[in-house]
C-alpha positions as CSV (number, residue, x, y, z in Angstrom):
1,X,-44.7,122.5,95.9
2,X,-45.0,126.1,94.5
3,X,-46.0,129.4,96.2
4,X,-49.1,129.6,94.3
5,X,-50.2,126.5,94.9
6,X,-49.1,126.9,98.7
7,X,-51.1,130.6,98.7
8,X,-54.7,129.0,97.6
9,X,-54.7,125.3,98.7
10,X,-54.8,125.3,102.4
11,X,-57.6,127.8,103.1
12,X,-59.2,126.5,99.8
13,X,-59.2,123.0,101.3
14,X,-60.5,124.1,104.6
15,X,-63.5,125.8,102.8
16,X,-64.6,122.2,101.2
17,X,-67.0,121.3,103.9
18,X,-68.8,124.4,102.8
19,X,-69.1,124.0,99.6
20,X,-71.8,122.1,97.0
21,X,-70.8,118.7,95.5
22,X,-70.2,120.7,92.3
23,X,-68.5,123.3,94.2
24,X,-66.1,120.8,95.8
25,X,-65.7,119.1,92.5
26,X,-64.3,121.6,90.4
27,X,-62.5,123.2,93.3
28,X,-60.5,119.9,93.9
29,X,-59.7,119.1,90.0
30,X,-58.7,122.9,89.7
31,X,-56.7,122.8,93.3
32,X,-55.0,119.9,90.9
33,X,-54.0,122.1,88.0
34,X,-52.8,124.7,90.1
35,X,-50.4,122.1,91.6
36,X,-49.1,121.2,88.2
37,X,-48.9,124.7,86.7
38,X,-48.4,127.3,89.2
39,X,-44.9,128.4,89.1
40,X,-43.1,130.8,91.4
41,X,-42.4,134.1,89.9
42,X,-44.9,134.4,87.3
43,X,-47.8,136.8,87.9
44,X,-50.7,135.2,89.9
45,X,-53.1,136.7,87.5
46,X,-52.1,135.1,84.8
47,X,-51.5,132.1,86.9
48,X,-54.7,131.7,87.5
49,X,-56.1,132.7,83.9
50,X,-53.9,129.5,82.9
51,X,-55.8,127.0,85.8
52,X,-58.5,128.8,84.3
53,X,-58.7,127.6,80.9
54,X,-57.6,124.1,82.1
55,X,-60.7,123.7,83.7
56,X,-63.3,125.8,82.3
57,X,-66.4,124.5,83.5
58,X,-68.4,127.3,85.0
59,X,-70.7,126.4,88.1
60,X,-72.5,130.0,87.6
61,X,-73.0,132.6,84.9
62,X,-74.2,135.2,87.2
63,X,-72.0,137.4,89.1
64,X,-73.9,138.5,91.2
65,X,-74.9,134.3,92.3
66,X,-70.5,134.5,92.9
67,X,-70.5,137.2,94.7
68,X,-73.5,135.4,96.9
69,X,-71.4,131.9,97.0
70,X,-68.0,134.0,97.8
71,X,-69.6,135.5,101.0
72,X,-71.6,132.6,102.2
73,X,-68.3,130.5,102.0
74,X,-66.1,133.1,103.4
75,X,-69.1,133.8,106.3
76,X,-68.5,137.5,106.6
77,X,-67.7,140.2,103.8
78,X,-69.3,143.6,102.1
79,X,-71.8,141.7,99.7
80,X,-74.3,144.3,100.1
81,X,-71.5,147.1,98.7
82,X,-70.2,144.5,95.8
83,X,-73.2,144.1,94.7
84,X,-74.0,148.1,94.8
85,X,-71.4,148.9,92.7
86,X,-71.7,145.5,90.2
87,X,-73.2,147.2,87.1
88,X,-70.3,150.0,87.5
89,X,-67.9,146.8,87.7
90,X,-70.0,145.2,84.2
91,X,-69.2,148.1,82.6
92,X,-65.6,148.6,83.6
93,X,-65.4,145.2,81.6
94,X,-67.6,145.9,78.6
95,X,-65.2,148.5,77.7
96,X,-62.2,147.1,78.0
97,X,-60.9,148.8,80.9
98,X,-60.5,145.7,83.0
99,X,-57.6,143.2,81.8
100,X,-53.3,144.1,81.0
101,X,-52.2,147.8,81.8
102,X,-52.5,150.3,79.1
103,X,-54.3,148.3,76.6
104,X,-57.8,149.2,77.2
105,X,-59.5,152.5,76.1
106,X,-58.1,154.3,79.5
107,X,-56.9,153.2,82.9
108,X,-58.7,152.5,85.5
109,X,-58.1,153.2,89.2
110,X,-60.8,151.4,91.6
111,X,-60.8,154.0,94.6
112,X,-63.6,152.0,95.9
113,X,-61.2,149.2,97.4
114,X,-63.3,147.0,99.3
115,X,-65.4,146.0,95.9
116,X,-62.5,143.8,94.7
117,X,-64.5,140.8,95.0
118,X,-67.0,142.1,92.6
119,X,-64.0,141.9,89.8
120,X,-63.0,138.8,91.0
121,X,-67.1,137.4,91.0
122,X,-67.0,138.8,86.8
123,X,-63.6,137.2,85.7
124,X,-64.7,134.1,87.0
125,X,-67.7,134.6,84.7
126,X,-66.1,135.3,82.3
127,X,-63.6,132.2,82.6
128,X,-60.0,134.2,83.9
129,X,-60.5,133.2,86.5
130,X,-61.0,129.6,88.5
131,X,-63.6,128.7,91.0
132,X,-61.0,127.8,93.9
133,X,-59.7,130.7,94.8
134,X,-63.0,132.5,95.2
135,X,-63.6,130.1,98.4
136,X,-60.1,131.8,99.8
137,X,-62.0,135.3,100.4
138,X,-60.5,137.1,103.0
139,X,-58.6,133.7,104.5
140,X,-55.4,134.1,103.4
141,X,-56.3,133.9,99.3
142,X,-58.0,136.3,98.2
143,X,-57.9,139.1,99.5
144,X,-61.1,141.6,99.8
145,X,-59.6,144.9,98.8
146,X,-57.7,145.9,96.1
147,X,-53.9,144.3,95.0
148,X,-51.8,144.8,91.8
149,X,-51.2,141.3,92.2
150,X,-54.6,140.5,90.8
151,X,-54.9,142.6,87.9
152,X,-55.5,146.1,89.7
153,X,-53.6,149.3,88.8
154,X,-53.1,149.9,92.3
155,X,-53.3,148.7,95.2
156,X,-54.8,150.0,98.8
157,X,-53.9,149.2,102.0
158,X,-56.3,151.1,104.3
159,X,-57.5,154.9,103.4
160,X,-60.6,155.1,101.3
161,X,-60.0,158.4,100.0
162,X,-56.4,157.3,98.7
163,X,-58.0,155.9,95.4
164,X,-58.9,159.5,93.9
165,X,-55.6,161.1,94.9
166,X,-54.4,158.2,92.9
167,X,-56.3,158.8,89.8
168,X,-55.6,162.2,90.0
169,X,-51.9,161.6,90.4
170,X,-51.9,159.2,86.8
171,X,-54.0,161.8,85.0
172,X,-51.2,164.5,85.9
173,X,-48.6,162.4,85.0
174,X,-50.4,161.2,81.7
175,X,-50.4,164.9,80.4
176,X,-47.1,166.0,81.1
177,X,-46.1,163.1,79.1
178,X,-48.1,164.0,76.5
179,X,-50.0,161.4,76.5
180,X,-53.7,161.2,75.0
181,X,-55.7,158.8,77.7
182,X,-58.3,158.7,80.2
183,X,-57.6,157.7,83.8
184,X,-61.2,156.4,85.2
185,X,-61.5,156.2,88.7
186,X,-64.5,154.3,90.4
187,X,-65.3,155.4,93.4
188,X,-68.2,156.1,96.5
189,X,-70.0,158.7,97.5
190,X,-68.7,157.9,101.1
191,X,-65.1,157.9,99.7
192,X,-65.6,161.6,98.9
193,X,-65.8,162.6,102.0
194,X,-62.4,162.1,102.9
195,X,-60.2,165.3,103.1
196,X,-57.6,163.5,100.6
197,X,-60.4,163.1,97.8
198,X,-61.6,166.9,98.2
199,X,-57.4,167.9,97.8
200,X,-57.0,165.5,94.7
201,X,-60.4,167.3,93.1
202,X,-59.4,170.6,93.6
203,X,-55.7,170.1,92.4
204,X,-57.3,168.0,89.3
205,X,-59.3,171.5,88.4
206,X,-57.0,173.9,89.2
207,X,-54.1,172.1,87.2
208,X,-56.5,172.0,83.7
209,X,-56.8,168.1,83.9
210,X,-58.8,167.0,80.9
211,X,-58.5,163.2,81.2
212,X,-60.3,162.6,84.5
213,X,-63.5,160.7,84.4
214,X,-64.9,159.8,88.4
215,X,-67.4,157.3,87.8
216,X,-69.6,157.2,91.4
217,X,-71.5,154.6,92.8
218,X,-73.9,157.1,94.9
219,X,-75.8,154.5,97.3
220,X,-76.3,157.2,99.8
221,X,-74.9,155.0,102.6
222,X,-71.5,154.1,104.3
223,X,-71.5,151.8,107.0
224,X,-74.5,154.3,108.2
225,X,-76.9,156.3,106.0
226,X,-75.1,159.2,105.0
227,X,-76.0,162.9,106.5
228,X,-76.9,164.7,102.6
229,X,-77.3,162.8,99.3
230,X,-74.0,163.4,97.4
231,X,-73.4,167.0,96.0
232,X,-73.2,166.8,92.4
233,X,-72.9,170.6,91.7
234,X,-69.4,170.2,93.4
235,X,-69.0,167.8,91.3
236,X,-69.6,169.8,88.0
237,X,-67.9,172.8,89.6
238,X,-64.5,170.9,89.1
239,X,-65.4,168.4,86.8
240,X,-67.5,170.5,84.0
241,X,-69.4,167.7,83.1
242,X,-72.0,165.2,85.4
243,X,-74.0,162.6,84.0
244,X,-76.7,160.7,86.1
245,X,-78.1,157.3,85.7
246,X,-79.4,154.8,87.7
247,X,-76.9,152.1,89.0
248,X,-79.2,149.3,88.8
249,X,-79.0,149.1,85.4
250,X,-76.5,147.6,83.7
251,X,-77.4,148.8,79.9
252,X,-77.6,152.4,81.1
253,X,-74.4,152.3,83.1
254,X,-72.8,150.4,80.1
255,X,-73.6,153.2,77.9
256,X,-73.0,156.1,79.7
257,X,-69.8,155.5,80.0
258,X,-68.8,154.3,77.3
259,X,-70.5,158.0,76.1
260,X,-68.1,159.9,78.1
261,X,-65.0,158.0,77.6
262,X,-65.8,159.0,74.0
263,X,-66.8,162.9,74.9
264,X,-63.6,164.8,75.3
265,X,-62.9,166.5,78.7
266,X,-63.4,166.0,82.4
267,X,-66.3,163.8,83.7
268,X,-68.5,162.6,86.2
269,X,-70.5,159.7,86.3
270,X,-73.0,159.8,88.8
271,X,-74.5,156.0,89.4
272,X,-77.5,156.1,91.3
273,X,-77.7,152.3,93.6
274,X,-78.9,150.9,96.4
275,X,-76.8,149.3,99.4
276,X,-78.4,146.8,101.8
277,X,-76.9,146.1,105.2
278,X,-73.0,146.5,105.7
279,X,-71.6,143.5,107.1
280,X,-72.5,140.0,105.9
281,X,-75.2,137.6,107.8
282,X,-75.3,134.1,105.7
283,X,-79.2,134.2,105.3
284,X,-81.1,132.0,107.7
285,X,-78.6,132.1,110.5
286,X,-80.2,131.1,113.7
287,X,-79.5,133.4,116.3
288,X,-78.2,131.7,119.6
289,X,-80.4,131.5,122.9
290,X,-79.0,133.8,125.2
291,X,-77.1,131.7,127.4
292,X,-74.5,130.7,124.5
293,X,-74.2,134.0,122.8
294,X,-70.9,134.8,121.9
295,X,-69.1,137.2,123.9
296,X,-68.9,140.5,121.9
297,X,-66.0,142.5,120.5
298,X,-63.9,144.5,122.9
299,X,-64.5,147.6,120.7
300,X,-68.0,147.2,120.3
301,X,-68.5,147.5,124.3
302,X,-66.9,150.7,124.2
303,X,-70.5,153.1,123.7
304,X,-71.6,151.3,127.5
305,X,-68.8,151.6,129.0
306,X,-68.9,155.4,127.8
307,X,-72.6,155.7,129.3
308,X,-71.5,154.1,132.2
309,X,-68.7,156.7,132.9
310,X,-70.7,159.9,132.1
311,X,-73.5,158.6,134.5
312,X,-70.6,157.7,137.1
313,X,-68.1,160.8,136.7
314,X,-71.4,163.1,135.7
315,X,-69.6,164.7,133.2
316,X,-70.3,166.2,129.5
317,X,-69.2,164.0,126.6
318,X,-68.7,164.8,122.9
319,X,-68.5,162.1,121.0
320,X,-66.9,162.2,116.7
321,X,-66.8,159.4,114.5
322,X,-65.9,158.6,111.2
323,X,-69.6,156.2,110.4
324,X,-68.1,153.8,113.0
325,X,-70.3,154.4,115.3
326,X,-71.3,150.4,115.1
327,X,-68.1,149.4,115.4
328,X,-67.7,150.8,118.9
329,X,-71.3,150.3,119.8
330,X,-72.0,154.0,120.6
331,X,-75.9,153.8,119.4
332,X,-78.2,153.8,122.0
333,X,-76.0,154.2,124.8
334,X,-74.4,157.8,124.0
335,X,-74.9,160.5,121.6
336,X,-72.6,160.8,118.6
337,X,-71.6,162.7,115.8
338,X,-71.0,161.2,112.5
339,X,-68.9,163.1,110.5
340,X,-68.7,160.8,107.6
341,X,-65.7,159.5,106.1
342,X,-64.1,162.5,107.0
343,X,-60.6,161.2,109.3
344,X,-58.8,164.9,109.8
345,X,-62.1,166.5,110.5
346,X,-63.1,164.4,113.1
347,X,-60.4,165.5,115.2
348,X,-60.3,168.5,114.1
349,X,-64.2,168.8,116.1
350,X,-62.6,168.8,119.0
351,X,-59.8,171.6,118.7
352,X,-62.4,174.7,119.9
353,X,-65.0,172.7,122.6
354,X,-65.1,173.5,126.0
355,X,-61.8,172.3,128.3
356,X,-64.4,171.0,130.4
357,X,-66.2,168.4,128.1
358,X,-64.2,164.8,127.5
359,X,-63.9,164.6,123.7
360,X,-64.1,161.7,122.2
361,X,-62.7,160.4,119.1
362,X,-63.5,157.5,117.9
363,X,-62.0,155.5,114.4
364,X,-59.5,152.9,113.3
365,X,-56.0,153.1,114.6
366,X,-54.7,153.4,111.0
367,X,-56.4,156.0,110.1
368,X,-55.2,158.4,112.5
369,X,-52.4,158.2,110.2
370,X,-54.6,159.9,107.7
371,X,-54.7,162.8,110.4
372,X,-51.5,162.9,112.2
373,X,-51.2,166.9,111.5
374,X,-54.4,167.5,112.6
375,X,-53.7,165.4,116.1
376,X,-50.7,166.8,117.0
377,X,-52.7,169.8,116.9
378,X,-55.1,168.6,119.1
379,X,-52.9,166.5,121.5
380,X,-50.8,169.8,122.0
381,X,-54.2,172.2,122.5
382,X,-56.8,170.4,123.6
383,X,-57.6,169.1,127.4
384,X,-59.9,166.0,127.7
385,X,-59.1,164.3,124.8
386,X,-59.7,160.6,124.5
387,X,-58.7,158.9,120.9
388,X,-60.4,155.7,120.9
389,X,-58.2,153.3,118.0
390,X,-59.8,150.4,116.7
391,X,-57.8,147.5,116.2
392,X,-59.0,144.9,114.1
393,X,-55.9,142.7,112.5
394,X,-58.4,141.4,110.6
395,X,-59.5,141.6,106.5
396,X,-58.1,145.1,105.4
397,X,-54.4,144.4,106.9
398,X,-51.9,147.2,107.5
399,X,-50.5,149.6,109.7
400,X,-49.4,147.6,112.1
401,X,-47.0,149.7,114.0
402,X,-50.2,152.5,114.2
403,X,-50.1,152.1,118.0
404,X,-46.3,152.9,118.7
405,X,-46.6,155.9,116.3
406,X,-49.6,157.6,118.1
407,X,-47.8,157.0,121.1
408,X,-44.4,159.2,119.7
409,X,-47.1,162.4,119.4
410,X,-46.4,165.2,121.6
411,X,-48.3,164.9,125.5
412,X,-49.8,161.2,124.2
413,X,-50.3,158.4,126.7
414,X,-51.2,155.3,125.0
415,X,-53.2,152.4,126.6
416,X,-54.6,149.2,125.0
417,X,-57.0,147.6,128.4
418,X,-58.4,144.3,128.1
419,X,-60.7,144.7,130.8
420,X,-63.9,147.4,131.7
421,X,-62.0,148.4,134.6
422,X,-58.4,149.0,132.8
423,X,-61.3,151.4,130.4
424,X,-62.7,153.1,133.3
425,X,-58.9,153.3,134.8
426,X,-58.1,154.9,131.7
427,X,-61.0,157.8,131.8
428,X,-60.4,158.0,135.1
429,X,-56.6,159.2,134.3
430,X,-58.1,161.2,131.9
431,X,-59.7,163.3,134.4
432,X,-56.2,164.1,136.6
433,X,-54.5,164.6,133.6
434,X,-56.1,166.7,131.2
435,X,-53.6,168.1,128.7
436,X,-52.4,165.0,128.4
437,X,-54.5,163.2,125.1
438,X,-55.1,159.2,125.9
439,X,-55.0,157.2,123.1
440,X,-56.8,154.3,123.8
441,X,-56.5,151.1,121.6
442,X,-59.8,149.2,121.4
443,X,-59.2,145.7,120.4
444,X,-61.6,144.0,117.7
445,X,-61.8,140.6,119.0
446,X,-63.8,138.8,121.5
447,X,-62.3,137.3,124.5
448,X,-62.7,136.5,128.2
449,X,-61.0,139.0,130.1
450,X,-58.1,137.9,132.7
451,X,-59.0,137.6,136.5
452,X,-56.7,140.0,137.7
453,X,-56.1,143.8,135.7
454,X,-54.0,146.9,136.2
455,X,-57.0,149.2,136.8
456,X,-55.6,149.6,140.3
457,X,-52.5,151.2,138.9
458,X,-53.3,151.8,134.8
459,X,-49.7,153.4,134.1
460,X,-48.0,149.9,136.2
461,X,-48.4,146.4,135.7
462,X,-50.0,143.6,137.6
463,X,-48.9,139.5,137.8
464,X,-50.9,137.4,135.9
465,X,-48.4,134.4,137.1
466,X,-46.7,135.7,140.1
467,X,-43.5,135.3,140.0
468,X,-40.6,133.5,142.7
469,X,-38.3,135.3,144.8
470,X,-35.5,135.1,142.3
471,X,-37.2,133.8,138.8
472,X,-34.8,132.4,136.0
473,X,-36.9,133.8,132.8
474,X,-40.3,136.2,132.9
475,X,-42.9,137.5,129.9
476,X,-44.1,141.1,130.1
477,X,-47.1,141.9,128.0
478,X,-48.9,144.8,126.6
479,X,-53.1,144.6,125.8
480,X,-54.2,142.2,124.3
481,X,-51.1,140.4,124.1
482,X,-51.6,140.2,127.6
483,X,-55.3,137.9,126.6
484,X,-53.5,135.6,124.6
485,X,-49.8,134.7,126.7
486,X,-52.3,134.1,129.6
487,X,-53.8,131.2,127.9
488,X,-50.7,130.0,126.2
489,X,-49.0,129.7,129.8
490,X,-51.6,127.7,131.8
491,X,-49.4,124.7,131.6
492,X,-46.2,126.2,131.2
493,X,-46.2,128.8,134.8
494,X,-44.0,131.6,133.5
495,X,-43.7,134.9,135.8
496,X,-46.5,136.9,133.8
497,X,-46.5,140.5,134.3
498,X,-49.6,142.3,132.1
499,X,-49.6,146.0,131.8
500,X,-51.9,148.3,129.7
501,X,-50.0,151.0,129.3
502,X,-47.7,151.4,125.9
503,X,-44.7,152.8,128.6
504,X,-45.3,151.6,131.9
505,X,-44.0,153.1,135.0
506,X,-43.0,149.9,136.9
507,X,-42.6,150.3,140.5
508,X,-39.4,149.2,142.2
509,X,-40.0,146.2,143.3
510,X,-41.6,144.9,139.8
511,X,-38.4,146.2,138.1
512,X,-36.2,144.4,140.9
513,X,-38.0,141.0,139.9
514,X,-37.5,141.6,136.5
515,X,-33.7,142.7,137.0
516,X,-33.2,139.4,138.7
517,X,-34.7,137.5,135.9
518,X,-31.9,136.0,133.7
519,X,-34.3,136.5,130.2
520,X,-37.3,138.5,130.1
521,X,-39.4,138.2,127.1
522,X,-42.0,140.8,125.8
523,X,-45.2,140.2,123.8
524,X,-47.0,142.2,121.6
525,X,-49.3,141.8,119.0
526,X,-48.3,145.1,117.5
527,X,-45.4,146.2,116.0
528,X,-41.7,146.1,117.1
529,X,-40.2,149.3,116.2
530,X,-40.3,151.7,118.9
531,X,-42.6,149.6,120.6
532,X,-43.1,148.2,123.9
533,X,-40.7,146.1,124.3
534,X,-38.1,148.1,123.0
535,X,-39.0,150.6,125.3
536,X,-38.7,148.5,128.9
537,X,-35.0,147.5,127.1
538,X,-33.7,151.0,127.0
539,X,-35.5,152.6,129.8
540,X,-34.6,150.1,131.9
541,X,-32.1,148.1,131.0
542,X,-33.2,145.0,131.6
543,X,-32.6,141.3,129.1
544,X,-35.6,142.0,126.9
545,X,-36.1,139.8,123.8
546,X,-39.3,140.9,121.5
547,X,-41.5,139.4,120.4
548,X,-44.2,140.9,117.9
549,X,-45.5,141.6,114.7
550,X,-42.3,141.3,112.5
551,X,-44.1,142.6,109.3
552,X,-47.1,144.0,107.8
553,X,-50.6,143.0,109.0
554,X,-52.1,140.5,105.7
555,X,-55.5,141.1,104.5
556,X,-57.1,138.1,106.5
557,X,-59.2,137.3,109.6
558,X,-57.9,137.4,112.6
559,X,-57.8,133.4,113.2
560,X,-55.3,133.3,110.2
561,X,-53.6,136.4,111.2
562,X,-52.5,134.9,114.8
563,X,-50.4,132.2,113.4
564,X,-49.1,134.0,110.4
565,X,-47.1,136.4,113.3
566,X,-46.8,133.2,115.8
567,X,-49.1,135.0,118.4
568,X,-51.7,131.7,118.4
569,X,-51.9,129.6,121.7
570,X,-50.1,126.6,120.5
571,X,-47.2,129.0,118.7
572,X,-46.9,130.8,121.8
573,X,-47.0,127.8,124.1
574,X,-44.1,126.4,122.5
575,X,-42.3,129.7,122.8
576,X,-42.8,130.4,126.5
577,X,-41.9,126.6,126.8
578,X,-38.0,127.2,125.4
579,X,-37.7,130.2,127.1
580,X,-38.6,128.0,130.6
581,X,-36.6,125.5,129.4
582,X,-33.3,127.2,128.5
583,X,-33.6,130.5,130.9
584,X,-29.8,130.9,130.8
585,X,-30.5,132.0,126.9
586,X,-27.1,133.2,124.7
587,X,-24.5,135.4,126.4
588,X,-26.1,138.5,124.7
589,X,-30.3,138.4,124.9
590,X,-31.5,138.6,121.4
591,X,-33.2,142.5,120.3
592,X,-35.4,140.3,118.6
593,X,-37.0,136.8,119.5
């Protein structure tokens, strides 16, 4: 069996329940092909343009009907910002500028990552591409942002703003070669708010860089509507030229840019579009009497939990976020700012407020890596600072190890509870501890929370599984590691000691049981360097063997994601269940388990 074949077939074959008789059809007989034809080490594009022409029925000839059929399939997705920024995508392919590097008109740079199914939704129009990997979307296929794997010039792993500075960076290096070509880079009016695409516009003007066209798909909206329609005299004040047309219409987009890809000089095309809702719903989708509703997100509790502190500590809160305000469900329950796309000046909001007010800052643990100047800053000026880090593992992927980094800043105390009291434990530190910023990881998954928590002691630990008087092996936890060893050790009975806090300060008497233990094995669902589990080795010595994320996080939900790093129930079961059965371990614990 080959790796391509082994990439697309599993999650392609659990998708065929979903799918039309036609759908299932084709997907099988092309599911077939790839079998026959897929060979390791040749590029997956071209891979698939070969399954491609093997079976070249085509089950739609509009796009926009793919994109549709991609999201229903998958069940959740950015549809509504695909099919925003379609007729831009149209015309990225009219002229050539979609297909093998440097043999189009100009290269193209897609800063607006997340539209990646929209290229994927024309090639299979277009017949490069087959219909089986479309039902992978964001399950371990396909994935839903952008990868030079599948025929993109670059590829992003999380920061939005990262696709002008990349554009800006070929352009540069284009002219100092001497070479005559355009770099075109499509990207969102949301995208420009971040800091990094205001840095790569300026340095594109001030360094007499002729070859940049920025073709923007202007919906007006990120995740919420955004603050000011998009400032196009900034725009011409660094780019000369700015063209507008409206978005919706692929013969005007089509021609516009195919004027100024002809017109020499800097560019901007300005696409005027329309974006619906941000998140998929599959249309019709009964919503569940109350008494089944599934329990929500950790993250997304986090704007009552807020409420309920201010109205219990009656205290002043200012509260920043980056348009993910939904995310952490701060609407309605507390007042926010949205600062738009804009990572380093979140934080930077809090650097002058009163000491008195909590600050709250509220975005995705990764990127705070887009800011890590500006909070060290803060964590080193600024009392009452709580950095809320959302935590998804889920369809954008990366940065991992985000958690352990934040908690290396400078007068940082990093927590990850699973429970509203570890929250409210956590605030409540806050508040005797002041000049001491609490990074707070707020986990994007639902769960039930465990019976017992540390929000008696948040910097300690607490015994999920007691232990014996002298126990032969032991797991130690951190978050929401903590969630998911609980339920893989119902029938196995390990010692289970949960803690919250990145570096716990164990009490004596925990770190006696511990030291007795002859192998002591620490989960997290984060990642291992300088983590937690390296950090109980060397602080105190004891026989820890690791056990977390040994690589990046993939670009797919979190049900795939669990077994990909051997954190599901069953995975873990069986690993708690060796370490019971063969507590006397090697001579040496392994650093790594």
């Amino acid at each position: 069996m080959n790796g391509l074949y082994e990439r697309f077939a599993a999650p392609a074959r659990e998708a065929l329940p979903r799918l039309t008789d036609a759908e299932r059809r084709v997907t099988e007989g092309e599911l077939a092909e790839l079998e026959l034809h897929g060979h390791d080490g040749e590029p997956l594009l071209d891979a698939l343009r070969k399954v491609a022409a093997l079976v070249p029925e085509r089950l739609y000839t509009d796009s926009a009907e793919v994109l549709l059929r991609m999201h229903e399939i998958a069940g959740s997705g950015n549809l509504q910002s695909n099919l925003s920024s379609l007729a831009l995508v149209r015309a990225c392919f009219a002229h050539g500028l979609v297909g093998d590097e440097g043999a189009g008109p100009a290269e193209l740079v897609v800063g607006r990552g997340h539209i990646a199914p929209a290229f994927y939704a024309e090639h299979y129009v277009r017949g490069s591409l087959p219909f089986a990997p479309l039902t992978t979307l964001h399950q371990g296929g396909l994935t839903g942002v952008v990868h030079r794997d599948l025929g993109f010039r670059t590829t992003m792993r999380y920061s939005l703003g990262v696709g002008v500075a990349q554009a800006v960076s070929l352009a540069w290096d284009l002219t100092r070669r001497g070479e005559d070509r355009k770099v075109v880079c499509l990207a969102g009016d949301g995208e420009l708010h971040e800091g990094a695409a205001f840095e790569a516009l300026r340095f594109a003007h001030d360094a007499g860089l002729t070859n940049l066209l920025l073709v923007v798909d202007a919906n007006g909206k990120g995740i919420e509507p955004l603050a000011k329609p998009l400032n196009t005299p900034y725009l011409a004040a660094h780019l000369g030229t700015v063209e507008e047309v409206d978005g919706r219409d692929d013969g005007a987009v089509e021609a516009a840019l195919g004027e100024l890809l002809a017109r020499p000089g800097p560019a901007a095309l300005v696409c005027r579009t329309h974006k619906g809702d941000h998140s998929f719903k599959p249309a019709g989708a009964a919503q569940p009497p109350p008494a089944v509703r599934p329990v929500p997100s950790f993250a997304s509790t986090a704007g009552r939990m807020l409420a309920a502190h201010r109205e219990r500590a009656d205290g002043e809160l200012a509260v920043f976020t980056p348009d993910m305000a939904a995310r952490f469900g701060l609407g309605g329950h507390v007042p926010y700012t949205n600062t738009g796309l804009a990572e380093t000046l979140t934080v930077g909001m809090t650097l002058s407020l009163p000491d008195h007010v909590t600050k709250v800052v509220a975005t995705d643990a990764m990127y705070y890596m887009d800011s890590l100047s500006m909070l060290t800053e803060a964590t080193t000026s600024v009392r009452n600072l709580l950095v809320l880090a959302g935590r998804s593992w889920g369809a954008w992927g990366g940065a991992h190890n985000a958690t352990n980094l934040l908690g290396l800043l400078l007068h940082t105390r990093v927590y990850e509870p699973v429970t509203t009291a570890e929250f409210h434990a956590c605030l409540d530190r806050l508040a005797r501890d002041p000049a001491t910023t609490h990074v707070v990881s707020m986990i994007d998954a639902a769960f039930e929370p465990p019976a017992l928590d540390c929000s008696a002691d948040i910097d300690g630990g607490v015994w999920l599984t007691p232990p014996g008087e002298a126990p032969d092996a032991a797991v130690v936890t951190f978050g929401y590691a903590g969630v998911l060893v609980a339920a893989a050790n119902r029938d196995v009975g390990l010692p289970h000691l949960h803690c919250a806090a990145l570096a716990p300060r164990l009490d004596p008497a925990t770190l006696a049981v511990l030291g007795r233990a002859r192998r002591v094995l620490s989960v997290e669902y984060n990642g291992a360097g300088g983590g937690f589990g390296e950090r109980l080795r060397a602080e105190h010595l004891l026989p820890v063997e690791v056990h977390a994320v040994r690589r990046d996080i993939a670009t797919r939900v979190h049900r795939h994601q669990l077994p990909l790093h051997a954190m599901s129930p069953g995975l873990l079961r069986e690993r708690l269940a060796r370490l019971a059965q063969n507590p006397e371990g090697s001579a040496h614990a392994a650093a790594y388990a």
